[in-house]
C-alpha angles and dihedrals in degrees: 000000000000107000117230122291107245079229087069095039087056091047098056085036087061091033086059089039086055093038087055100040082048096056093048087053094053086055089048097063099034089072090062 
């Protein structure tokens, strides 16, 4: 079994970074 590229690691960490800015934004705008 090959371990994960860092590439990839670095991918789902950001991915996780957006999905939770997202979400805040969405608060964000939920309180206008």
């Amino acid at each position: 079994m090959r371990l994960i590229p860092s590439k990839m690691v670095i991918k789902i960490h950001l991915g996780e970074r957006f999905q939770a800015f997202a979400y805040t934004i969405d608060n964000i705008f939920m309180v206008f």
